[in-house]
Each structure stands twice: as structure tokens, then as C-alpha cells.
TITITOR-170932 format. One record per residue (C-alpha): residue in one letter; z, x, y. Coordinates in steps of 0.05 Angstrom, whole numbers. Example, Ala and Ser with C-alpha at 12.3 -4.5 7.8 and 13.67 -1.06 7.14 Angstrom:
<sites>
<type = A | up = 156 | east = 246 | north = -90>;
<type = S | up = 143 | east = 273 | north = -21>;
</sites>
This chain:
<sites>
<type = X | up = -1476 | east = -2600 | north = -1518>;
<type = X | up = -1428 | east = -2647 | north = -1477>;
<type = X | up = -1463 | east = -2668 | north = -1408>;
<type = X | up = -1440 | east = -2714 | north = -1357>;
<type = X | up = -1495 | east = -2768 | north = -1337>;
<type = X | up = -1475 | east = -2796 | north = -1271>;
<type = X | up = -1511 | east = -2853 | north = -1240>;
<type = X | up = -1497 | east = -2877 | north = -1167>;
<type = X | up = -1510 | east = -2953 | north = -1146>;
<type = X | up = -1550 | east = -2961 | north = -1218>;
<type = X | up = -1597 | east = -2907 | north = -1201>;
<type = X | up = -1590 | east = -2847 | north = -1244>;
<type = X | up = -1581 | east = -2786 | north = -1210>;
<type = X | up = -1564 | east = -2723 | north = -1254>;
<type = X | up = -1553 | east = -2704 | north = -1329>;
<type = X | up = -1512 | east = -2647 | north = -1315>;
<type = X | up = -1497 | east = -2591 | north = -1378>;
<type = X | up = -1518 | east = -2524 | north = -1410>;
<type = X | up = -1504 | east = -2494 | north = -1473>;
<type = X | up = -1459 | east = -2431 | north = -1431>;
<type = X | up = -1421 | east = -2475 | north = -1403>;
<type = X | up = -1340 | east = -2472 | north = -1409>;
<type = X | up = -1331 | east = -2517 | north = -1349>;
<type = X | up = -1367 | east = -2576 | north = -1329>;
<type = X | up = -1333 | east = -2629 | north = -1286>;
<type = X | up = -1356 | east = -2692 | north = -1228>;
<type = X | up = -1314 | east = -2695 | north = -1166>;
<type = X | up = -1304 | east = -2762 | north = -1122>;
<type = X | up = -1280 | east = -2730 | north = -1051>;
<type = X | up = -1256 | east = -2779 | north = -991>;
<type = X | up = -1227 | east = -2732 | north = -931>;
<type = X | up = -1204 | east = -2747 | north = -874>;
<type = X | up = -1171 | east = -2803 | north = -834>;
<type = X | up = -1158 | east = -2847 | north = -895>;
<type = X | up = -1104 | east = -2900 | north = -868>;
<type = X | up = -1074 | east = -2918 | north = -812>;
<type = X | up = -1016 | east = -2861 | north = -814>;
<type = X | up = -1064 | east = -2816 | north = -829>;
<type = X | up = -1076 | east = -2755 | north = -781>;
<type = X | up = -1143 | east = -2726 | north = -823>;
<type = X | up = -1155 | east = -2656 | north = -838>;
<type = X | up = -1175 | east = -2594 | north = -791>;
<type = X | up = -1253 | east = -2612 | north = -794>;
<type = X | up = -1240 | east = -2690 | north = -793>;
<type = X | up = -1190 | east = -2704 | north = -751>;
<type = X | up = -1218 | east = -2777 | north = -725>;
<type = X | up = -1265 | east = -2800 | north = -783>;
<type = X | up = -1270 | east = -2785 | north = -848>;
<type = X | up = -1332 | east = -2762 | north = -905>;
<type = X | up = -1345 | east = -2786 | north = -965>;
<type = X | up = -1378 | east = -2739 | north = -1014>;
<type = X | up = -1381 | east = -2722 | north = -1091>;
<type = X | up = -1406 | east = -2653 | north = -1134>;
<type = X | up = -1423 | east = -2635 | north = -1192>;
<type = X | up = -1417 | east = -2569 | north = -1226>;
<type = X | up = -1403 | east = -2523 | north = -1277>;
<type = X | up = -1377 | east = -2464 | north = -1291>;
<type = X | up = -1403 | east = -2408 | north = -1360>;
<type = X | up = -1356 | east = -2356 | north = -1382>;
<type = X | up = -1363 | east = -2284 | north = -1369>;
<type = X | up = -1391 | east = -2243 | north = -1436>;
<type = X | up = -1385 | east = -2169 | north = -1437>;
<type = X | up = -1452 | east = -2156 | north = -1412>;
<type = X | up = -1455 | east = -2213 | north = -1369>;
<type = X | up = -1418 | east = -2240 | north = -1313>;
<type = X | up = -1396 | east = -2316 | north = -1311>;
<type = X | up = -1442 | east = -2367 | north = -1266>;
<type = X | up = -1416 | east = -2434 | north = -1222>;
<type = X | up = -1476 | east = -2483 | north = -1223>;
<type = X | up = -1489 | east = -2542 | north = -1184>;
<type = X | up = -1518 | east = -2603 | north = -1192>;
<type = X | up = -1494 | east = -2647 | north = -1133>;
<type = X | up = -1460 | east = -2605 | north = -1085>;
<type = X | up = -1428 | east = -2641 | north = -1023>;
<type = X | up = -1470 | east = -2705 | north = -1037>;
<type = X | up = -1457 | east = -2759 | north = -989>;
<type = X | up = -1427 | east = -2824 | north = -998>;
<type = X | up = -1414 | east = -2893 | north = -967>;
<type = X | up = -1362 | east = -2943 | north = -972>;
<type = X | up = -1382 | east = -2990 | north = -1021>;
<type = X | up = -1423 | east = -2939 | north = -1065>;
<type = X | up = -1402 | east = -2937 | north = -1141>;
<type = X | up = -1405 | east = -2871 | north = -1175>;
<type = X | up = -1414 | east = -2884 | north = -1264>;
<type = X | up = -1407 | east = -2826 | north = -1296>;
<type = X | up = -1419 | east = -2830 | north = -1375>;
<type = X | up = -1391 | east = -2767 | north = -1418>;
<type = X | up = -1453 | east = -2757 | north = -1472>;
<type = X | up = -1478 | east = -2699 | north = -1521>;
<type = X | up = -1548 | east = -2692 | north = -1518>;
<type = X | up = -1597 | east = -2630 | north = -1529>;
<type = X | up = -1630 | east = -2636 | north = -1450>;
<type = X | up = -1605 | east = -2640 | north = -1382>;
<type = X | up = -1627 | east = -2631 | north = -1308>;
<type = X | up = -1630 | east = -2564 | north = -1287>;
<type = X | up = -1584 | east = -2539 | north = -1238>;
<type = X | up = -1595 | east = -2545 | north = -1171>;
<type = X | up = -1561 | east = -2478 | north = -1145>;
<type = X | up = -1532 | east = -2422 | north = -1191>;
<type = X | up = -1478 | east = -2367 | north = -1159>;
<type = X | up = -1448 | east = -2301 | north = -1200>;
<type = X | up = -1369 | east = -2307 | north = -1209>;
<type = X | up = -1343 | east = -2247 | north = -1192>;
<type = X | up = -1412 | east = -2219 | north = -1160>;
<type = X | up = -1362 | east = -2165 | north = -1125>;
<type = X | up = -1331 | east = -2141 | north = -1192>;
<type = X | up = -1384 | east = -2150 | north = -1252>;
<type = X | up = -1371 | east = -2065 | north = -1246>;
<type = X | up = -1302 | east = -2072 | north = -1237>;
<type = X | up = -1274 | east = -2100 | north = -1304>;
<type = X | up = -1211 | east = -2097 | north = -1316>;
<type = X | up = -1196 | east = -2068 | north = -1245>;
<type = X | up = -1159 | east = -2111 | north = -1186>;
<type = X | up = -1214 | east = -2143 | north = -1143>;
<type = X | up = -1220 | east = -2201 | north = -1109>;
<type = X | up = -1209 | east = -2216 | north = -1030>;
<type = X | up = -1169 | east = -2254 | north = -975>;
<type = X | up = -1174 | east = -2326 | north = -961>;
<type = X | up = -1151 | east = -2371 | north = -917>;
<type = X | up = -1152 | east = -2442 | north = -929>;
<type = X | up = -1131 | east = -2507 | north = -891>;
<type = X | up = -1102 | east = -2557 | north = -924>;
<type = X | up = -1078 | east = -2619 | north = -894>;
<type = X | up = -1069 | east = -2580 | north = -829>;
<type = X | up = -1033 | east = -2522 | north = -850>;
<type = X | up = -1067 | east = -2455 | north = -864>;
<type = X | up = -1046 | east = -2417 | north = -934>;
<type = X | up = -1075 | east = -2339 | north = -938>;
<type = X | up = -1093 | east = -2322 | north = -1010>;
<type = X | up = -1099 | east = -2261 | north = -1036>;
<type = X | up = -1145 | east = -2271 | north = -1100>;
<type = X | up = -1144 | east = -2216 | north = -1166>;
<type = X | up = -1181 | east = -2212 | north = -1226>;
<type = X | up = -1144 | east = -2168 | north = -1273>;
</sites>
């Protein structure tokens, strides 16, 4: 199986896979006041946050819905940290930390609308979603 072994200032910190998975991905995040023109987001509107995740996503089989897994989720950083993160196939890795159901609302539902509203800020303007699964 592909896994992602990510190491953070030398140290090793997760060997992130499964054999469900369809998705598996590492995510370097800085938000906030970045540069001087900057005016942040809606939460950091005068500093800024540093942070990385790791995660993964199985598909959905007939009898069973898909899962999101974490490994690293909202894991802080520092300026100055360095992040490696070496693309492998090996036969172990870490278990997840956390494990959600996709879809939890519509594992009965299939091939029905369902899904929900959601609002989002981004960059300091709110966008309302309307999310289906067909």
C-alpha cells in the first residue's frame, strides 16, 4: 500500500495508510495575517496559526459507507519547523488517530438527495453551500 511517512524537525511522527484507502493526502496550513497587506481571516484577524493534517479518505462499498481518518489533525506548527514527508509502500502504518463515517446522514439514503447547508468563511466573505450526494 502507498503511505505517507512524515517527519517534523527529524523526529518521525506518523506513517499514515490503509489498504481502503482511495484518498490519502498531508496538508501544510499557514492562516492568517501573512504579510504586511494582509487583513487575516474571520478567526485570525491580528496573528496568524500554523498547523498541518493528515488524513485519508476509503471509498464507500455497497454494504459499507466510506470513512475520513486522521492522523494529524490541526497539528501545530512554528516558524522555522520543517515538515519531510516521504511517499513509501510498505505493508504497516500508524493507526489512525480519529475515524468519522462519510455520509453518516445518508448510508440509508443511497441514491437519494441528502446532504445539508453550510456556510463557510473564506478570506472574509461567507459562501452558503448547499451539499448533495446523488
Amino acid at each position: 500500500m502507498i503511505v505517507l511517512e512524515v517527519e517534523l524537525n527529524g523526529q518521525k511522527l506518523v506513517r499514515a495508510g490503509r489498504e481502503d484507502l482511495s484518498v490519502l493526502n498531508t496538508l501544510v496550513n499557514a492562516v492568517g495575517v501573512l504579510g504586511s497587506d494582509s487583513k487575516g481571516t474571520y478567526k485570525e484577524k491580528d496573528s496568524y496559526e500554523l498547523f498541518f493534517h493528515v488524513g485519508g479518505l476509503s471509498s464507500e462499498t455497497d454494504n459499507q459507507p466510506g470513512n475520513h481518518y486522521d492522523w494529524a489533525k490541526h497539528y501545530p506548527l512554528q516558524i522555522g519547523d520543517q515538515i519531510q514527508v516521504k511517499i513509501a509502500e510498505s505493508h504497516d502504518a500508524d493507526p489512525p488517530l480519529k475515524k468519522n463515517l462519510l455520509n453518516a446522514k445518508c448510508q440509508n439514503n443511497k441514491r437519494k438527495k441528502c446532504g445539508g447547508n453550510a456556510e463557510i468563511t473564506i478570506l472574509n466573505t461567507k459562501i452558503n453551500m448547499r451539499m448533495v450526494n446523488l
